[in-house]
N, C-alpha and C positions, 0 to 999 in steps of 0.2 A: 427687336425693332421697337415694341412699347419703349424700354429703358432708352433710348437712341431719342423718343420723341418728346420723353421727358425730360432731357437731359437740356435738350436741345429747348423745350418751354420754358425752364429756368432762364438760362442762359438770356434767351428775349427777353424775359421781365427784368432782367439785372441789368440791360446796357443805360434805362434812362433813370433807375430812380438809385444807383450807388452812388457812393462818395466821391465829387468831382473837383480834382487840385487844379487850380489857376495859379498865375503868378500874383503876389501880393503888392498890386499896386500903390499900397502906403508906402512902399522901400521903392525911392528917390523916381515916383511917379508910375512907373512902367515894370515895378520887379526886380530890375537888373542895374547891374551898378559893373563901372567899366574903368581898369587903369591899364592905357596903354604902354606906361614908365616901366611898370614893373612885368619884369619876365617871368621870374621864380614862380613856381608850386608853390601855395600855399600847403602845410601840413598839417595845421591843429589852428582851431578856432576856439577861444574864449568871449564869453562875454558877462558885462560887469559894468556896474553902471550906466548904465543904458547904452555902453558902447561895445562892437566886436575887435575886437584884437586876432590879428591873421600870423601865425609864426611859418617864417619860411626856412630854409637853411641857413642864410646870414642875415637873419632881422624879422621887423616884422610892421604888418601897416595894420591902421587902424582906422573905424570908420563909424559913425552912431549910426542908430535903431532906425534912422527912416532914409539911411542911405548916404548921407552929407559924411565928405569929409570930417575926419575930429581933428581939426588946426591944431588944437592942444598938445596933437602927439607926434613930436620930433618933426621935421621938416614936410609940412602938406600933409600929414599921419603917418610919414615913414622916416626907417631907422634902418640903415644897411650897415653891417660893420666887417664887412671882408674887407682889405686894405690890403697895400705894396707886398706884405712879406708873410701875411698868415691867410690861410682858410680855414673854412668851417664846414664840419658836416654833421648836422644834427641830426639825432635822433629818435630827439622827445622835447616834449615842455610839458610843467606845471604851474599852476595858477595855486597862489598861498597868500593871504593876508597882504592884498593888494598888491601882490609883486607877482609877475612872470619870470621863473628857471626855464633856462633852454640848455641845455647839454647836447654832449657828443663828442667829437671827435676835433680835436685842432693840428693844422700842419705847414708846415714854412713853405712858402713855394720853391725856394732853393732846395728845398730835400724831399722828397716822397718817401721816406722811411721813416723819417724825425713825426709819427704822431703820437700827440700824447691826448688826453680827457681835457673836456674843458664844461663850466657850467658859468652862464653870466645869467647873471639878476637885474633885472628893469622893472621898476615901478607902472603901473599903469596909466600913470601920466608921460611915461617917456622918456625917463630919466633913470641912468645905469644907478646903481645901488654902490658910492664910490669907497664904501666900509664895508665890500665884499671883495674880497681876494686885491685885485689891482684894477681899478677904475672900473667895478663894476664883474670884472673877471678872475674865474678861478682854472687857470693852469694849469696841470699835474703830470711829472714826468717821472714812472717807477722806475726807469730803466730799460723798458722793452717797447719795441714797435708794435705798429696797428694796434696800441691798447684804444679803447670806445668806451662812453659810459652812455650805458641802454637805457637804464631805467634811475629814477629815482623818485625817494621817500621826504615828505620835509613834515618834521617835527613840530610840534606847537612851541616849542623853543628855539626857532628857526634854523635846528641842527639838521644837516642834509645825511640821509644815507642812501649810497649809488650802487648802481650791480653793471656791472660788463665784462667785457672779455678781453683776453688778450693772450697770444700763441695758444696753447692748450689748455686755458685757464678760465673760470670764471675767477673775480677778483668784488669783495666787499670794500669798500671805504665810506668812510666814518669823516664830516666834514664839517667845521664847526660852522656858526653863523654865520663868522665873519669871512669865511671863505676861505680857512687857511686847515689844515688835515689834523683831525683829533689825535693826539698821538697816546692816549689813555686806551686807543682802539688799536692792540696789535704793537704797541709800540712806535709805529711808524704810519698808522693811520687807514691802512687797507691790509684785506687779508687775501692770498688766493688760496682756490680749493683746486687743485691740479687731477686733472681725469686720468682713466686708468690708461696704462701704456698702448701705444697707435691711437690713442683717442684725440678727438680736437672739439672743439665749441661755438656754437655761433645764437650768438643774440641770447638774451636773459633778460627777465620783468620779474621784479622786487612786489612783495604782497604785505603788509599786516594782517596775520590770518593767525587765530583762535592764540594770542597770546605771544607769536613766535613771529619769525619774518619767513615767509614762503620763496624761494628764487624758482622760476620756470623758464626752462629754455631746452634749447635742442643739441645734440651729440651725435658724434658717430662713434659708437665703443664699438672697440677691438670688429668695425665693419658694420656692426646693426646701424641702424639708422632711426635714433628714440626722442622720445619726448623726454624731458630729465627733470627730475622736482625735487626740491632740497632744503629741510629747513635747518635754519640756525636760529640760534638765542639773540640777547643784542650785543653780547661780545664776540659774535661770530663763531660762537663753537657748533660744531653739526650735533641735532639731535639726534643722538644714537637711538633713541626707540622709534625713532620713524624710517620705514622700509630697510636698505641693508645700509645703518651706522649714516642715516641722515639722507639718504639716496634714494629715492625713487627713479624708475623706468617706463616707459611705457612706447612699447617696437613700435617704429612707423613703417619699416622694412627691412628687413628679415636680409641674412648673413648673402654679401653674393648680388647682392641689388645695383645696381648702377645709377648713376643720377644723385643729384644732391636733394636736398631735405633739410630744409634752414626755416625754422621759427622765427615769423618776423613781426608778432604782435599778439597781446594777450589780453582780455580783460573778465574781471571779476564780479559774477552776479552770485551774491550767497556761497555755496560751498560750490558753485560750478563756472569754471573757465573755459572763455570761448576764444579758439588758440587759431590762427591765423598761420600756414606756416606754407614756404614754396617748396615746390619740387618740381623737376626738370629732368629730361634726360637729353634732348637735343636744343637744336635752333629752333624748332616750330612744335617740340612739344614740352610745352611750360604751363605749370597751373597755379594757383594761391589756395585753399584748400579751408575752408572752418570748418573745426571741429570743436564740440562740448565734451570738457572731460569732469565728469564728477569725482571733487576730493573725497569725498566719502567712500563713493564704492569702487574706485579708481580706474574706473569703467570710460572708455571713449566714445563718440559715435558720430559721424558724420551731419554736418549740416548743409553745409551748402557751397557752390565754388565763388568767388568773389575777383573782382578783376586782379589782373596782372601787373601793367604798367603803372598802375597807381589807383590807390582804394582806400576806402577809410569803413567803419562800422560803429554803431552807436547802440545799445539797448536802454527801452525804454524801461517803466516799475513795472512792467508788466510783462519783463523778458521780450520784447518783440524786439527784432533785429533789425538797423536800417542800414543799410549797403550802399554806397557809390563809389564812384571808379572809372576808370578806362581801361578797355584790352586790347591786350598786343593785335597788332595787325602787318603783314606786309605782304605788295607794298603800299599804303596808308590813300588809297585812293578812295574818290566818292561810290565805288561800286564795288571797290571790296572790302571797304571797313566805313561803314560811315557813321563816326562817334559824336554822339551827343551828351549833352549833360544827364544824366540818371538816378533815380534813385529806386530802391527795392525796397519792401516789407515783407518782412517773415514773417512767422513764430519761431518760439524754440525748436521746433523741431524740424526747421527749414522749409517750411511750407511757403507758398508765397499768400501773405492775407488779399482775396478777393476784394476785401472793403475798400482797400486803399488806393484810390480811382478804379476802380472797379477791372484791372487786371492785375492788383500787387506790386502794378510799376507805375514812375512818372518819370517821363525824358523831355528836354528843353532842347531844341535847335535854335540856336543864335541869328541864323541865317538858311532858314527854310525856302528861298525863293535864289537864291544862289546854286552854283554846280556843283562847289567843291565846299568843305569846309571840315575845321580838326576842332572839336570842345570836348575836354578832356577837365573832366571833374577827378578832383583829389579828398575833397575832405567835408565836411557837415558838423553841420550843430542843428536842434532838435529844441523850441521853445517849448515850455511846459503846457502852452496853449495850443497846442500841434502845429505851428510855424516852423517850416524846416528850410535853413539856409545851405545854400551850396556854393559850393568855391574851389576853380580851379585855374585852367589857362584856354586860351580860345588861340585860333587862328585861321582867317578867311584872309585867300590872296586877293580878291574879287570885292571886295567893300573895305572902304569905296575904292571907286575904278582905279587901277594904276599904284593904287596907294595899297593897298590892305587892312586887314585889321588884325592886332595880334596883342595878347598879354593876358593880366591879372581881370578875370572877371566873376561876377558872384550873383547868381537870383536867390532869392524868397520866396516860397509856395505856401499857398496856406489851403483849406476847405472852401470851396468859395461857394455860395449861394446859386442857385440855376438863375441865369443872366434871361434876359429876353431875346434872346435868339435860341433860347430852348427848344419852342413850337418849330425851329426850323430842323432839328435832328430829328423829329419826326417822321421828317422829308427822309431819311435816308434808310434804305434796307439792303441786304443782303442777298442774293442767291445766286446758285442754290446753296441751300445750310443744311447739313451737310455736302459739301462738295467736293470732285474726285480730279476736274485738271482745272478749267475757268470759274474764279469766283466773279461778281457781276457785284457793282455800287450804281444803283438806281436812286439819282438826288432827284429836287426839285430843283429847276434852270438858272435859278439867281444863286445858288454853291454853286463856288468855285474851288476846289479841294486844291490846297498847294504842298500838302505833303499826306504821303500812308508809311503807315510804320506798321511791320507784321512782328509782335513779338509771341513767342514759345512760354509754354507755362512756367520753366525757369526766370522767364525774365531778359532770355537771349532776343537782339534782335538779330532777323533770319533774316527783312527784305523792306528795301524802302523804295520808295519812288516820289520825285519829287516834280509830279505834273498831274493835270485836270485827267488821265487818264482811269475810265471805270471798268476795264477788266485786268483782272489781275492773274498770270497764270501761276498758280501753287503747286500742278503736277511733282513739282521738283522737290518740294514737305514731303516728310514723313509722318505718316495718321497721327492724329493725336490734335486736342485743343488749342488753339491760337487766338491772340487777340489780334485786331486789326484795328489802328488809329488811325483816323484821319484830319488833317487839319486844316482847317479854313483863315480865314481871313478875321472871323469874329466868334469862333469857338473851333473844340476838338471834340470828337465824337471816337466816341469806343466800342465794340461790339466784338464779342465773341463767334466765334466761328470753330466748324468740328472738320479735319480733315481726314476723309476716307482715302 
């Protein structure tokens, strides 16, 4: 019972004086910044010149540092280049010596088998690069369907090197500046490395690691279900002294498993990769998975789950992990899925940091005083000042009336100073703490609470309600710590709560 009243003494002194995110009112007055034109997810966020640049599947908008459109780039800041007879599905950008690569996947609309790799070049001012490949684009068709390029490398001599897949293949290619296939590389410019018989391939991320090029990505050999790591030289030859003849393994499920298990993002801190991959075995049981695997001791271990429907992750210099996202829900209603914008803080070792608003989480509701509503964050960027931007797609039938609201929208969070409505969170408590069916919010009569949000020490939200009501019943929790938010009209209020 002592530990139970200590636990619980903490937890009170930690709701008023931890770290408290507001939206960043210098971005376009109010935080938030709104294009109803565009539909698309954004995917990858750069910024450069005091301006952010948004890459979506076919194009990408762009917008400066205090929220204003940037005129400068392509028509109002945008650039869409799907047209009559091709699509695009990207599945990465880089940012190089003032120019944005976007790759992926190109396909005719007349044929759904006809795709081949595509990678196009746009300057940061808006304008396609028209001395790369053809106006800007690089085409590439080896002969075989569904080939994608996953990842790529660009050279301080503007040379491109790409890693993807195609039928049972990983495949290297070697790409010059100009956009057209090194053929010094293989002879023909790409190499494939073909997996062992029943094996097949999905997804792969290219590395510069201790001298060599790293490829990681995931397989099913002969049934297992692995993580696979490969290195080659920079003529593509496999290091035979590493693992068996340039091959590493590492099981994610063992012979006889069912379900798929597809790598679908990686990134590199020091000698340790933090690998993103799905697995599924039904309609309603699907997960996204991070895992840290150390190259050195070729050791894995689990970190933490990260959304489904769409997610992004960032590590800071300090290893600490930032998470946003959206997950699956059906069917997508206000009381059984109600998605807001979010973001997480770890550590490395998936912990959630307490410091950061004082639960490890921050969630944005666009329309907290509405019934229904869908925000569904995709992607983040991370100022070196701790400003963290978010960007995804919203959609409320209900604002305004008749009309709705729906499309591309993005906030700004920063550390914000205690406002003068501080002394009024004083007003509010809890009980009983701990408590076993009714928790009880005792304000003072001028709060008006128009939203509570109960998240779990993961960072799951378990229960929202969106009215002035102050009992809440939790009988339906399972014991263990919760936060509980509430939000006002002129601030949010946080406290910890212990469920018996």
């Amino acid at each position: 019972m002592r530990k139970v009243i200590f636990i619980f003494t903490l937890f009170a002194n930690s709701v008023f004086y931890s770290q408290n995110l507001g939206l960043d009112t210098s971005f376009d007055t109010d935080g938030k910044v709104f294009n109803t034109s565009i539909s698309e997810f954004p995917q990858e966020i750069f910024f450069e010149d005091n301006k952010y640049f948004f890459v979506f599947d076919n194009g990408f908008y762009s917008i400066n540092y205090d929220g204003t459109v940037n005129t400068s780039f392509g028509v109002n800041g945008k650039i869409f280049f799907n047209n009559s007879t091709e699509l695009f599905l990207t599945k990465g950008a880089k940012m190089h010596n003032g120019f944005i690569y976007i790759f992926g996947q190109q396909s005719y609309n007349s044929s759904g088998t006809n795709k081949n790799t595509f990678i196009a070049k746009i300057s940061t001012s808006g304008v396609f690069d028209t001395s790369f490949g053809t106006n800007g684009f690089m085409r590439f068709d080896s002969g075989v369907d569904e080939e994608i390029i996953n990842d790529i490398i660009i050279n301080d001599d503007g040379k491109i090197l790409a890693v993807g897949t195609r039928a049972n293949t990983l495949f290297v290619s070697k790409i010059n500046s100009n956009g057209t296939p090194d053929l010094s590389f293989n002879s023909v410019g790409y190499k494939s490395f073909t997996l062992p018989s029943q094996s097949f391939s999905m997804g792969v991320s290219v590395y510069n690691y201790l001298g060599n090029l790293l490829l990681v990505g995931s397989a099913t050999l002969a049934g297992i279900k692995s993580l696979i790591f490969m290195k080659i030289d920079s003529n593509g030859n496999l290091i035979s002294s590493y693992g068996n003849n340039g091959l590493k393994t590492t099981t994610l499920a063992g012979l006889g498993t069912t379900g798929i298990y597809t790598m679908l993002k990686s990134k590199l801190f020091e000698d340790r990769l933090y690998i993103v991959y799905y697995f599924g075995w039904s309609f309603t049981t699907q997960m996204n998975q991070l895992v840290k695997y150390n190259l050195t001791s070729d050791e894995y271990s689990s970190v933490s789950n990260v959304p489904t429907v769409k997610y992004d992750y960032i590590l800071d210099s300090e290893e600490n992990i930032y998470i946003t996202g959206t997950e699956r829900c059906s069917p997508t209603t206000s009381s059984n899925c109600p998605r807001n914008y979010n973001i997480h803080k770890r550590n490395n070792f998936g912990n959630l940091d307490l410091s950061f608003n004082a639960t490890g989480s921050y969630s944005h509701n666009f329309f907290p005083g509405d019934l229904y509503s869908d925000d569904k964050s995709s992607t983040l960027f991370r100022h070196p000042d701790g400003k963290i931007l978010i960007a995804g797609n919203i959609y409320n039938p209900y604002s305004p009336y008749g009309v709705g609201t729906s499309g591309f929208a993005v906030i700004r969070v920063m550390d914000t100073p205690l406002s003068s409505n501080e002394y009024k969170k004083e007003n509010i408590s809890l009980y009983p703490n701990p408590v076993a069916d009714e928790l009880n919010i005792d304000t003072s009569s001028d709060i008006i609470i128009l939203t509570i949000e109960i998240t779990d020490v993961n960072g799951r939200l378990v229960y929202v309600q969106n009215n002035n009501n102050k009992k809440i019943q939790v009988d339906n929790l399972k014991e263990g710590v919760y936060f509980l938010k509430i939000k006002t009209e002129s601030f949010d209020y946080v406290a910890k709560f212990i469920k018996n």
